[in-house]
PQR file with spaces between the fields and no chain letter, atoms N, CA, C, O and H, PARSE charges and radii, in Angstrom:
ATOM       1  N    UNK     1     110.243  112.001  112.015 -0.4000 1.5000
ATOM       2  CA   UNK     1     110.831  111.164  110.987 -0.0000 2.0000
ATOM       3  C    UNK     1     109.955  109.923  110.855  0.5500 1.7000
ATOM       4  O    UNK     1     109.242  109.454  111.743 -0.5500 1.4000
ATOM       5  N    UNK     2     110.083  109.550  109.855 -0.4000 1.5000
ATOM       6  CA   UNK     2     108.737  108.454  109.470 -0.0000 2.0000
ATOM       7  C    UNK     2     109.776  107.297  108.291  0.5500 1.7000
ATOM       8  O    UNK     2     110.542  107.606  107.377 -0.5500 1.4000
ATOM       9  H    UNK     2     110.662  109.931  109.135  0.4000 1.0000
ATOM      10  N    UNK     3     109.475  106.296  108.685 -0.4000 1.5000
ATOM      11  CA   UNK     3     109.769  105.540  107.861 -0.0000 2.0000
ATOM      12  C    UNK     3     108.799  104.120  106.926  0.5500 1.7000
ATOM      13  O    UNK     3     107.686  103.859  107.382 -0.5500 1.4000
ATOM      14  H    UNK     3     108.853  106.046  109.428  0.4000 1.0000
ATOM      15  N    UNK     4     109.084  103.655  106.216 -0.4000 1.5000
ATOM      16  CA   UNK     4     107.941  102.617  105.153 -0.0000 2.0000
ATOM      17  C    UNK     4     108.623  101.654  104.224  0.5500 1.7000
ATOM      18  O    UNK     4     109.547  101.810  103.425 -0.5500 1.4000
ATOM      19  H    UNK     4     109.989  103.867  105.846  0.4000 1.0000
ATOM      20  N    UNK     5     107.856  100.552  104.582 -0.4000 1.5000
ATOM      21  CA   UNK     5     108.873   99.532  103.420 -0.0000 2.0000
ATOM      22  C    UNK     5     107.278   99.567  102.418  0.5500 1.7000
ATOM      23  O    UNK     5     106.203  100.157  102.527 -0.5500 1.4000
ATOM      24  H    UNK     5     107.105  100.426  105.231  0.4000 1.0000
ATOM      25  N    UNK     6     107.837   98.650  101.515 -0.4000 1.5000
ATOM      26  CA   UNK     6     107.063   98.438  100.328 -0.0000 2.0000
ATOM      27  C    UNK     6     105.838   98.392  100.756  0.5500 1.7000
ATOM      28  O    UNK     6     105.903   97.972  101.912 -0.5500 1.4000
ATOM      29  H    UNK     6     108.710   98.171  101.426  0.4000 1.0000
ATOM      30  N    UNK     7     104.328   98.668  100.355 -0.4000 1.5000
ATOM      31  CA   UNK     7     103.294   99.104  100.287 -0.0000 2.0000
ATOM      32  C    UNK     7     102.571   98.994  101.539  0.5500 1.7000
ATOM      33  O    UNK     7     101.665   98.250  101.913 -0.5500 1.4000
ATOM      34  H    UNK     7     104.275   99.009   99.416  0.4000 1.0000
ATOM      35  N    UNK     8     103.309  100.071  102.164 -0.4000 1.5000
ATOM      36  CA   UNK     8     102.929  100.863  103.516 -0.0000 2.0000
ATOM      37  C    UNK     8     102.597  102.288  102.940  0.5500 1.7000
ATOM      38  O    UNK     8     102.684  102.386  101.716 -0.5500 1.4000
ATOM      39  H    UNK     8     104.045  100.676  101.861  0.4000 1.0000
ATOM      40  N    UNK     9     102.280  103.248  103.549 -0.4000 1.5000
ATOM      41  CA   UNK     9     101.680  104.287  103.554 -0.0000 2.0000
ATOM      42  C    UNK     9     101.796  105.070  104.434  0.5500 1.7000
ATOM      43  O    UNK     9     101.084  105.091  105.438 -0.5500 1.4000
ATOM      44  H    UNK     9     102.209  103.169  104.543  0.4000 1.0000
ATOM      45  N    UNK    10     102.816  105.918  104.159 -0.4000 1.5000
ATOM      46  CA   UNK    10     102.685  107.270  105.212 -0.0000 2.0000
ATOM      47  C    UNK    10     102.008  108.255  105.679  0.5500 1.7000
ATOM      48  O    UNK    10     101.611  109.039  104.816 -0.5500 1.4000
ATOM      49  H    UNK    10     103.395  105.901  103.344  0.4000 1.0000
ATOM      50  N    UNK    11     101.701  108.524  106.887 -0.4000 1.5000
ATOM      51  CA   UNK    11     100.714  109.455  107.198 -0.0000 2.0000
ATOM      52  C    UNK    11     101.304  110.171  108.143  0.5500 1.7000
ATOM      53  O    UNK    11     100.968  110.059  109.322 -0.5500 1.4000
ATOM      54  H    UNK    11     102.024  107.888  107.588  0.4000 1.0000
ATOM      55  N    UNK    12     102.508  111.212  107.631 -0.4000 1.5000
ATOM      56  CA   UNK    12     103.296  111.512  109.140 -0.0000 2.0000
ATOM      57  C    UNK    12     102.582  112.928  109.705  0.5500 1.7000
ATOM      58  O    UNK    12     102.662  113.761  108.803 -0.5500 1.4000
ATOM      59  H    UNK    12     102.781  111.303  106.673  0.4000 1.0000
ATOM      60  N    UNK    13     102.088  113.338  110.576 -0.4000 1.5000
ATOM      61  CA   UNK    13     101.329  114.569  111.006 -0.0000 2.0000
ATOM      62  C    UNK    13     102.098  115.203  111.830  0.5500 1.7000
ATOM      63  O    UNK    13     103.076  114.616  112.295 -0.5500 1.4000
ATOM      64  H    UNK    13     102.023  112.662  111.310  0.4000 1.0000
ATOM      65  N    UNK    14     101.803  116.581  112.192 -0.4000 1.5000
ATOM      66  CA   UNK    14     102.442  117.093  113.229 -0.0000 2.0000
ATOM      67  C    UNK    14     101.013  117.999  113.590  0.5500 1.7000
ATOM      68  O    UNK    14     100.011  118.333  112.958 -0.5500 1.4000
ATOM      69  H    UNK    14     101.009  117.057  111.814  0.4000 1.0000
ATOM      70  N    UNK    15     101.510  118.180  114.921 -0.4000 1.5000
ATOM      71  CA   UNK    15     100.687  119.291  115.926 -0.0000 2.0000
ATOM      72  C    UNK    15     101.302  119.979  116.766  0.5500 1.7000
ATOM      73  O    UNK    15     102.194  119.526  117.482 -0.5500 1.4000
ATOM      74  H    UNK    15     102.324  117.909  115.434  0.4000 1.0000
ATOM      75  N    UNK    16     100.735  121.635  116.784 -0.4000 1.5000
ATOM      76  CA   UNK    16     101.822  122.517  117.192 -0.0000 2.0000
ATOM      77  C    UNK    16     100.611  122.805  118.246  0.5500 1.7000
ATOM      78  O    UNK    16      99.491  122.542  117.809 -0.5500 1.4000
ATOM      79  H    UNK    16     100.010  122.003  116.202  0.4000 1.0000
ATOM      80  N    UNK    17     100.678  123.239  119.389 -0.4000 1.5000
ATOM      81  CA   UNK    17     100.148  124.061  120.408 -0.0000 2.0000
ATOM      82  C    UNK    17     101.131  125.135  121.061  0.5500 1.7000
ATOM      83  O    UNK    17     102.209  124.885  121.600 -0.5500 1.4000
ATOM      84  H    UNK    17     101.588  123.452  119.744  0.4000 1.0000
ATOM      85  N    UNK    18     100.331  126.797  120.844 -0.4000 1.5000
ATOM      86  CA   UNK    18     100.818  127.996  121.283 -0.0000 2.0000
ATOM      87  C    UNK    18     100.280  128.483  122.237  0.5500 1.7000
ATOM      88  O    UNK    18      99.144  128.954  122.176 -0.5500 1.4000
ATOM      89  H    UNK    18      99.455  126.999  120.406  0.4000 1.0000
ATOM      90  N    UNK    19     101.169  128.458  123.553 -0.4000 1.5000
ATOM      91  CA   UNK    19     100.555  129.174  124.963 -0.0000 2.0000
ATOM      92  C    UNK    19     100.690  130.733  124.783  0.5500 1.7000
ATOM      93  O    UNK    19      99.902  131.651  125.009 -0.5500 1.4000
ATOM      94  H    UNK    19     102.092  128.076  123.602  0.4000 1.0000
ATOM      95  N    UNK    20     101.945  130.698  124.305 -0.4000 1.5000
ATOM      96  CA   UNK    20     102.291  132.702  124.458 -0.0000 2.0000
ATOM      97  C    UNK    20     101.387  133.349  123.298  0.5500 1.7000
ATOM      98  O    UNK    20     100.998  132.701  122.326 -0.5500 1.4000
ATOM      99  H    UNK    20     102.586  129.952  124.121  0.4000 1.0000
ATOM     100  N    UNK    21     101.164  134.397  123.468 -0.4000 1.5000
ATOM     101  CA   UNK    21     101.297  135.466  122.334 -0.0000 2.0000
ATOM     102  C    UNK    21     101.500  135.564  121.123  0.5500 1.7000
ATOM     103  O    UNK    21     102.387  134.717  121.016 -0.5500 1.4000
ATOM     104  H    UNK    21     101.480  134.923  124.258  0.4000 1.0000
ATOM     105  N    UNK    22     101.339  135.991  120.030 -0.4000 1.5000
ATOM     106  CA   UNK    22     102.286  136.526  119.199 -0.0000 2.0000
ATOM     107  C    UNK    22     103.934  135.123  119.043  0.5500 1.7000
ATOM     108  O    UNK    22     105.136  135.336  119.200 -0.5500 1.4000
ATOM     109  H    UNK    22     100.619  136.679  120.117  0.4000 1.0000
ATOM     110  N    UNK    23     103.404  134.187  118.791 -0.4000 1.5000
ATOM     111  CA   UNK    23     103.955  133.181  118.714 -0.0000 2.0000
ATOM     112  C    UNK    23     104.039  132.379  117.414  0.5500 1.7000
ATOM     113  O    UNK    23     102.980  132.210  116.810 -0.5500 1.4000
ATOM     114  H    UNK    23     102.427  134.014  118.663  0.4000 1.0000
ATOM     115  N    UNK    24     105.386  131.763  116.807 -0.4000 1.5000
ATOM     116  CA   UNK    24     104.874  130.967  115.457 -0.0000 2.0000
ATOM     117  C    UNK    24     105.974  129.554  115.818  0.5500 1.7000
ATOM     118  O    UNK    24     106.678  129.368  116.811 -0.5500 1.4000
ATOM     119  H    UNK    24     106.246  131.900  117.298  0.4000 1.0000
ATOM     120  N    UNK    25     105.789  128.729  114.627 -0.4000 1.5000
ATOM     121  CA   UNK    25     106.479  127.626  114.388 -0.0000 2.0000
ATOM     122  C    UNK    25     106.754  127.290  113.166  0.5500 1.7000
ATOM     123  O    UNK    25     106.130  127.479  112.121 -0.5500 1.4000
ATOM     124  H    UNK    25     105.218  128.880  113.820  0.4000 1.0000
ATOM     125  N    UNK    26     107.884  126.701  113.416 -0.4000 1.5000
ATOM     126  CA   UNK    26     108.166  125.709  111.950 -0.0000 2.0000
ATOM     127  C    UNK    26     108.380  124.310  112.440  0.5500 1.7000
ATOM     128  O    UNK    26     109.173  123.892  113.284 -0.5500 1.4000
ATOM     129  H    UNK    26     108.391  126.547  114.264  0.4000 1.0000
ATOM     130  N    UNK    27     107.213  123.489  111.488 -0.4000 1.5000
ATOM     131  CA   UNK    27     107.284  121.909  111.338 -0.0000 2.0000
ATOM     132  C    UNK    27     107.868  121.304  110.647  0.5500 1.7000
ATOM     133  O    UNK    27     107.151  121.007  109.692 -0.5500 1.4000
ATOM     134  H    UNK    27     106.569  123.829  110.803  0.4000 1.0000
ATOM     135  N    UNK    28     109.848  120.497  110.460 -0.4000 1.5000
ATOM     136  CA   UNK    28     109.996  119.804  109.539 -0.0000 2.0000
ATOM     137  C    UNK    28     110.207  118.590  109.572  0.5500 1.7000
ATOM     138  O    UNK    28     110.942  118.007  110.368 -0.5500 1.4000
ATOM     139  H    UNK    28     110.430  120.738  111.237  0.4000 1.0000
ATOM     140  N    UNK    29     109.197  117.844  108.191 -0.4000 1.5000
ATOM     141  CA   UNK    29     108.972  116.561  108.735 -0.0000 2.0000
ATOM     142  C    UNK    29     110.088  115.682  107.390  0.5500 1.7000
ATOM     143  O    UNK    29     110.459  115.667  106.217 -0.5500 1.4000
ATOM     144  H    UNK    29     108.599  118.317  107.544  0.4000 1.0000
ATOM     145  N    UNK    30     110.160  115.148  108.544 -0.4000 1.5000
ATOM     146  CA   UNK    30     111.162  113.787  107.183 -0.0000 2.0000
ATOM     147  C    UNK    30     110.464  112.692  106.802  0.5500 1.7000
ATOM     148  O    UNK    30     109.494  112.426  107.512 -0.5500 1.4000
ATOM     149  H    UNK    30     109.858  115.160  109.498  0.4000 1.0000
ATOM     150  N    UNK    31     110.785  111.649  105.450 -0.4000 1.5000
ATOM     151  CA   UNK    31     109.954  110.629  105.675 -0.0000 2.0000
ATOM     152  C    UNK    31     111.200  109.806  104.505  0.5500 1.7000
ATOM     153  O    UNK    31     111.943  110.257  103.633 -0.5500 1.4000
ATOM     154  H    UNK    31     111.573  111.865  104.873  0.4000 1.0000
ATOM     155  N    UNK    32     110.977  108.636  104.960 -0.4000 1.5000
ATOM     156  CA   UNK    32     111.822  107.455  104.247 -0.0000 2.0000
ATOM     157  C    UNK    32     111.385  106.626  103.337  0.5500 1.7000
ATOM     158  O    UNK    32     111.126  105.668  104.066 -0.5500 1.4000
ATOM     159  H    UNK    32     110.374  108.270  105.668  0.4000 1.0000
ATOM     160  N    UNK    33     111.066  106.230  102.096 -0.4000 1.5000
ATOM     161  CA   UNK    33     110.073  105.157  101.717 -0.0000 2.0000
ATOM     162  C    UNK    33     111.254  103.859  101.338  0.5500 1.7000
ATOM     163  O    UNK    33     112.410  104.215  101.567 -0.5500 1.4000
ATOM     164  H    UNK    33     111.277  107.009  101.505  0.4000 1.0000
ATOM     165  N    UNK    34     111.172  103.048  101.031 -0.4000 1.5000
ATOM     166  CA   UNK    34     111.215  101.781  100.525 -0.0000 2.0000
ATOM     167  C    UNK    34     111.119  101.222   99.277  0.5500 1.7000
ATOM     168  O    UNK    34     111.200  100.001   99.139 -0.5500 1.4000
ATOM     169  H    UNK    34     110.233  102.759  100.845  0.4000 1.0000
């Protein structure tokens, strides 16, 4: 979750790392502006 007041700039990222196999993900990102 990411939040921003007036002329800020969001840059919210995510990073997934997979040890197993045959493995997936879902990234959901939120963000708030101002």
């Amino acid at each position: 979750m990411a939040f921003a007041n007036a002329g800020q700039i969001i840059d919210a990222g995510a990073k997934v790392i997979h040890i197993g196999k045959n493995t997936t993900s879902r990234v959901i990102s939120k963000s708030l502006s101002k």
